[in-house]
ZAZA-165459 format. One line per field, with one value per atom (N, C-alpha, C, O): atom name; residue number from 0; y, z, x. Coordinates in Angstrom, 3 decimals. Layout:
<rs>
a: [CA|...] $
k: [NUM|...] $
y: [Y|...] $
z: [Z|...] $
x: [X|...] $
</rs>
This chain:
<rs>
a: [N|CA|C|O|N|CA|C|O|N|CA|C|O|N|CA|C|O|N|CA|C|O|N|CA|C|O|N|CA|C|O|N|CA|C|O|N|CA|C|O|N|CA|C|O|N|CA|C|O|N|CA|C|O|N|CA|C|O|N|CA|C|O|N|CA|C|O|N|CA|C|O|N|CA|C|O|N|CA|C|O|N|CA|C|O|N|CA|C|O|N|CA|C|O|N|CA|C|O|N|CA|C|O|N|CA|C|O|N|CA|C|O|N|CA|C|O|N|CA|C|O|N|CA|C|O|N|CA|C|O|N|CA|C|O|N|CA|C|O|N|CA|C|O|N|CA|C|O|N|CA|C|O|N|CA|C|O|N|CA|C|O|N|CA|C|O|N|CA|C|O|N|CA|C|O|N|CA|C|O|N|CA|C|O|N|CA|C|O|N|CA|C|O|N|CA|C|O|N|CA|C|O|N|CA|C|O|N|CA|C|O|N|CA|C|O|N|CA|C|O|N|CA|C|O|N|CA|C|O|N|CA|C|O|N|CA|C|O|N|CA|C|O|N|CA|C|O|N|CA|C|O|N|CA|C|O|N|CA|C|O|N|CA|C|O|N|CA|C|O|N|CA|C|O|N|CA|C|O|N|CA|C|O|N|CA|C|O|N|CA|C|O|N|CA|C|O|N|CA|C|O|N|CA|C|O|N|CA|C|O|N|CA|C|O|N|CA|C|O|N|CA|C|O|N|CA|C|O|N|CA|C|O|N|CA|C|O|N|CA|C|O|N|CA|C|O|N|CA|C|O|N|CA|C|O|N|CA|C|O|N|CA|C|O] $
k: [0|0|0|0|1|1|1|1|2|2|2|2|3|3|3|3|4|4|4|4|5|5|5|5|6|6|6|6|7|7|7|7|8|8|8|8|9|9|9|9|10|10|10|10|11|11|11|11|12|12|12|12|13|13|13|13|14|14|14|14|15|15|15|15|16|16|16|16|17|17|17|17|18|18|18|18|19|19|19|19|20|20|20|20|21|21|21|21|22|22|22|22|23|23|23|23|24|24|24|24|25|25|25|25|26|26|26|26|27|27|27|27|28|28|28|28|29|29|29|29|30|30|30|30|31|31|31|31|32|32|32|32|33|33|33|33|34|34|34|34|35|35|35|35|36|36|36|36|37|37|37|37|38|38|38|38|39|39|39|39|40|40|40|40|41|41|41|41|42|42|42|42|43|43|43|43|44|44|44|44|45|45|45|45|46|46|46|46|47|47|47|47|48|48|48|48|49|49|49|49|50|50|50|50|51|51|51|51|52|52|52|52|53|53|53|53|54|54|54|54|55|55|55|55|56|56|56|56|57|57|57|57|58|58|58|58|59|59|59|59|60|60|60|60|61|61|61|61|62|62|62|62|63|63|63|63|64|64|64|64|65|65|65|65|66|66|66|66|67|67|67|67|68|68|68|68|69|69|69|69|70|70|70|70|71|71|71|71|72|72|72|72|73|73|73|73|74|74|74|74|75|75|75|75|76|76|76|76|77|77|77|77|78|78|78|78|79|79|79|79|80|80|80|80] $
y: [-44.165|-45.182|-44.711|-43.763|-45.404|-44.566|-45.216|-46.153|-44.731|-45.292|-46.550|-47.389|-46.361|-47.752|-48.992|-50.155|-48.391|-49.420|-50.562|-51.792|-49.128|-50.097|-50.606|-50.849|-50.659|-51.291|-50.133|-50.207|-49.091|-47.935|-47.294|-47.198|-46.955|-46.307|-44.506|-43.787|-44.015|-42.498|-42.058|-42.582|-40.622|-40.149|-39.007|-37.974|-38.868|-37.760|-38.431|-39.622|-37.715|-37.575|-37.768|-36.982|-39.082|-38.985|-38.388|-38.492|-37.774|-37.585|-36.056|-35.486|-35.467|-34.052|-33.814|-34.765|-32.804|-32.524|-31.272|-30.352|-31.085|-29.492|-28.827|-29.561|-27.865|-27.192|-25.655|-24.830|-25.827|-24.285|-24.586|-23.630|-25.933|-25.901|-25.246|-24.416|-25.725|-24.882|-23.008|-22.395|-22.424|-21.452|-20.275|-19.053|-21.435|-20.889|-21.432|-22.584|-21.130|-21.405|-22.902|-23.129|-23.997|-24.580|-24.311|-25.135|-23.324|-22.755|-21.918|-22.441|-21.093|-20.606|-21.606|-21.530|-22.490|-23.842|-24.520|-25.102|-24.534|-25.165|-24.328|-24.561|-22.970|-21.645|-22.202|-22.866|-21.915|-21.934|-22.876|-22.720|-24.248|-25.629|-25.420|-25.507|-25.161|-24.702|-24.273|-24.978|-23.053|-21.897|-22.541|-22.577|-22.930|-23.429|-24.705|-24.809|-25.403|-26.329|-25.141|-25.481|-24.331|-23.612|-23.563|-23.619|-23.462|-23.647|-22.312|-21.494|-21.958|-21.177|-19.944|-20.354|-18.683|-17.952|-18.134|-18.130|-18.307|-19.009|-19.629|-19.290|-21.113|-22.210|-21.915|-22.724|-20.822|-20.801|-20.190|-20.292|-19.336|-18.436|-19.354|-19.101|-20.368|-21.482|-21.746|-21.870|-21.791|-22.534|-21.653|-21.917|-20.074|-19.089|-18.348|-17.617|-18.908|-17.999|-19.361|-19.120|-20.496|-21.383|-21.180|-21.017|-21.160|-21.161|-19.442|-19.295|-18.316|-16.877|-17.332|-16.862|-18.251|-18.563|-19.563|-19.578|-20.564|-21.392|-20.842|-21.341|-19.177|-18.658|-17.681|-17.359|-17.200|-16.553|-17.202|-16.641|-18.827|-19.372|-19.844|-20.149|-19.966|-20.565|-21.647|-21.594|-22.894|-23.744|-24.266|-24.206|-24.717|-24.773|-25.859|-26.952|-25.589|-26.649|-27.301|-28.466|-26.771|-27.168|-26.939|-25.895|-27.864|-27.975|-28.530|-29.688|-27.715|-28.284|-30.052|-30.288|-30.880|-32.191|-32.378|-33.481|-31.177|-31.689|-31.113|-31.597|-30.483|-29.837|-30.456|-30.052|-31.807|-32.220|-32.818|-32.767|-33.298|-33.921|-32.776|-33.179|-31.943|-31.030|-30.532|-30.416|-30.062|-29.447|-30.376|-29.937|-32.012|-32.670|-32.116|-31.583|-32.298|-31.630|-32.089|-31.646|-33.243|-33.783|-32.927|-32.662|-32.305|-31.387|-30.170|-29.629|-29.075|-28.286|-27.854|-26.749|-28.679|-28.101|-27.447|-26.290|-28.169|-27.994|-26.950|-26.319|-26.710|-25.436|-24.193|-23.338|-24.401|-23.203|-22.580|-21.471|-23.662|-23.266|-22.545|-22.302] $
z: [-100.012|-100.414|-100.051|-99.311|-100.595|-100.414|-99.192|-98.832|-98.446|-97.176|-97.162|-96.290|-98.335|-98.559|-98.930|-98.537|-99.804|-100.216|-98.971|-98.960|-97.581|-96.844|-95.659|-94.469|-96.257|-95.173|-94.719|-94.655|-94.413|-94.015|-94.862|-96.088|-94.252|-95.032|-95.335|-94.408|-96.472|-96.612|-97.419|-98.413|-96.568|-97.927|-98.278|-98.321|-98.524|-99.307|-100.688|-100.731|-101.873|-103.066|-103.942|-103.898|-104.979|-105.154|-107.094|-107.881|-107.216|-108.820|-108.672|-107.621|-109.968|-109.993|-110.794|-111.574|-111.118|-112.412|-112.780|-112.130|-114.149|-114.695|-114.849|-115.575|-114.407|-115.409|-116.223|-116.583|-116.258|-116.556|-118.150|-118.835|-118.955|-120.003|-120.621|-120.034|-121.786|-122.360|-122.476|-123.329|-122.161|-121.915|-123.219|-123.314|-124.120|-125.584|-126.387|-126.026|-127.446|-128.356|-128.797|-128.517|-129.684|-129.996|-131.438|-132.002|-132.038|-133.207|-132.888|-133.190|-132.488|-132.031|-131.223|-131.451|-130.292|-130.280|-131.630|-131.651|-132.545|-134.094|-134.198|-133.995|-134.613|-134.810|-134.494|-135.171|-133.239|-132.434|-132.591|-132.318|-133.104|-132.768|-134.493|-134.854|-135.728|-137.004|-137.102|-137.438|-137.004|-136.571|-135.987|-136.716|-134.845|-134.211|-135.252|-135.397|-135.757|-136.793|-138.234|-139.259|-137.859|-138.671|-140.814|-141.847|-140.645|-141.529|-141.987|-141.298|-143.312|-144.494|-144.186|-143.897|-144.318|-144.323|-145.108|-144.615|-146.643|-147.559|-147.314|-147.477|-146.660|-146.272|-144.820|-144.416|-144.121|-143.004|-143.054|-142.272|-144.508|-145.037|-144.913|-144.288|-145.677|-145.553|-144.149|-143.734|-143.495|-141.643|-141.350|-141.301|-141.162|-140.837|-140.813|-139.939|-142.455|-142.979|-142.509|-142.549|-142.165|-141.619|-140.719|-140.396|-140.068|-137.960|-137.757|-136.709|-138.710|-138.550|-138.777|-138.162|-139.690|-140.151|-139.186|-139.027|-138.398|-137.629|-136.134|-135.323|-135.920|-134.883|-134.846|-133.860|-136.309|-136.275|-136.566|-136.920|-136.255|-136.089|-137.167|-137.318|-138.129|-139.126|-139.606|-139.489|-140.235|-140.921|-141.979|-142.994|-142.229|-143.536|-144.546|-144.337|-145.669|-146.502|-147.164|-147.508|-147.413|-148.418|-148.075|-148.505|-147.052|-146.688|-147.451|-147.863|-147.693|-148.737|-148.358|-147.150|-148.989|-148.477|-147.593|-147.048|-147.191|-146.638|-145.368|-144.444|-144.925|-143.696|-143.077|-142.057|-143.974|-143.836|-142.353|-141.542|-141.992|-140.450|-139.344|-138.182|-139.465|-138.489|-138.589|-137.550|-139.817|-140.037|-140.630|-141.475|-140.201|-140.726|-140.136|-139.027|-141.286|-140.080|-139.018|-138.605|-138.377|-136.608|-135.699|-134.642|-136.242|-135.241|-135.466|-134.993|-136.224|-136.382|-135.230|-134.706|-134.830|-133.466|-132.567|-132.162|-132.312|-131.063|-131.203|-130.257|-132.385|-133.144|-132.454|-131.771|-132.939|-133.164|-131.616|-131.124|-131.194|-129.471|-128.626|-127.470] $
x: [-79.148|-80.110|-81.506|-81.771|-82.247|-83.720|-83.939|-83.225|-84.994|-85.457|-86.592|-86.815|-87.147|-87.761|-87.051|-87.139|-86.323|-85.252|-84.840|-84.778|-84.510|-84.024|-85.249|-85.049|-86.282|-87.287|-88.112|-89.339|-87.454|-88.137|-89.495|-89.445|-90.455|-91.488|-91.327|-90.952|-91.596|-91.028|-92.178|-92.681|-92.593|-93.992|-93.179|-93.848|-92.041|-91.025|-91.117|-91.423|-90.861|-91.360|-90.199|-89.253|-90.231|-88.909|-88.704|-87.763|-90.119|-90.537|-90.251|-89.961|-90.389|-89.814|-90.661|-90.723|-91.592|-92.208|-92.113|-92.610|-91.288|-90.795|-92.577|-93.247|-93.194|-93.823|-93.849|-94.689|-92.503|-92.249|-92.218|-92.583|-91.785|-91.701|-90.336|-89.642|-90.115|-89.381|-88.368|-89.010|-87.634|-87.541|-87.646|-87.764|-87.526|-88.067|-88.779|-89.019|-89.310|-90.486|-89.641|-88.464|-90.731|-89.674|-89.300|-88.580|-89.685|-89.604|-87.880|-86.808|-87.979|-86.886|-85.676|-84.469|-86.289|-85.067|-84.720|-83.635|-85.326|-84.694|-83.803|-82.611|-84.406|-83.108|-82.153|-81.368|-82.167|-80.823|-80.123|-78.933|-80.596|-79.161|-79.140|-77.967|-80.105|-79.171|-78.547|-77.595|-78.264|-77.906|-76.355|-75.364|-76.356|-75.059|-74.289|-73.071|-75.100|-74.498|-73.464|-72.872|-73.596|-72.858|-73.574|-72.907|-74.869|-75.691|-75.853|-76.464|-75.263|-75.055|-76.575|-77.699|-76.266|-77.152|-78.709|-79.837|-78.219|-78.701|-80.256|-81.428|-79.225|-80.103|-80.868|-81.704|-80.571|-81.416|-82.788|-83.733|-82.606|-83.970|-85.459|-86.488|-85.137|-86.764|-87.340|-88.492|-85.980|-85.882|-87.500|-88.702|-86.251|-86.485|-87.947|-88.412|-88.704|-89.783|-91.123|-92.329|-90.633|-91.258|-91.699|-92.876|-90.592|-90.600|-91.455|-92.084|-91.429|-92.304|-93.842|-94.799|-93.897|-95.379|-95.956|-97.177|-95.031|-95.960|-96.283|-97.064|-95.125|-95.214|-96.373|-97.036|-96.517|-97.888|-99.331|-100.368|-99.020|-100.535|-101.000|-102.183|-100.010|-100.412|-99.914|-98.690|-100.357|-99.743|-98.938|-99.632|-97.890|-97.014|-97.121|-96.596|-97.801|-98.408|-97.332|-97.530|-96.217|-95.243|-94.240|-93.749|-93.356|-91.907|-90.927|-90.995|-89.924|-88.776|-88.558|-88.571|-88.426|-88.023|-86.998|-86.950|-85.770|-84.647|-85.365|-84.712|-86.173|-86.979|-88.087|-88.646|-88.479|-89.975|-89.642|-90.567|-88.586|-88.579|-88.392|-88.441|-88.267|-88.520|-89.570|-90.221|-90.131|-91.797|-92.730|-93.510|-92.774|-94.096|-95.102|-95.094|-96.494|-97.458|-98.072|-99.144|-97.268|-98.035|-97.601|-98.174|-96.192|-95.213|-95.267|-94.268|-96.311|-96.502|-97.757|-97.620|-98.953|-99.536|-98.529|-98.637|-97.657|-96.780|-95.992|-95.519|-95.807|-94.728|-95.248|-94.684|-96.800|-97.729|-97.842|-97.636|-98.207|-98.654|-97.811|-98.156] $
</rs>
């Protein structure tokens, strides 16, 4: 039980804060869980030529419709960075 909980006063810390971030891009975390969904070579090409273009800093004007929720452009800053 925490020590305040029980009346006791505690300046021990009971928050955690990650800042290491991610251990991969999150361009490359899409990869990876398509990719594991067992998604046709084919269909990973658009993923693929997306996630190269937002990794090289650039923006994607025209996402296939079945992709637009992974690449709208509010979530493309974050891609990029």
């Amino acid at each position: 039980m925490n020590p305040a909980a029980r009346g006791k006063s505690s300046n021990a810390s009971t928050t955690q804060v990650s800042i290491a971030g991610l251990g991969q891009s999150g361009g490359q975390t899409i990869l990876r869980q398509i990719r594991a969904q067992g998604t046709p070579p084919d269909m990973m090409k658009p993923v693929e030529d997306i996630v190269k273009t937002l990794e090289e800093g650039r923006r994607v004007e025209s996402v296939p419709a079945g992709l637009a929720s992974l690449f709208r452009p509010s979530i493309q800053p974050y891609l990029i960075s």
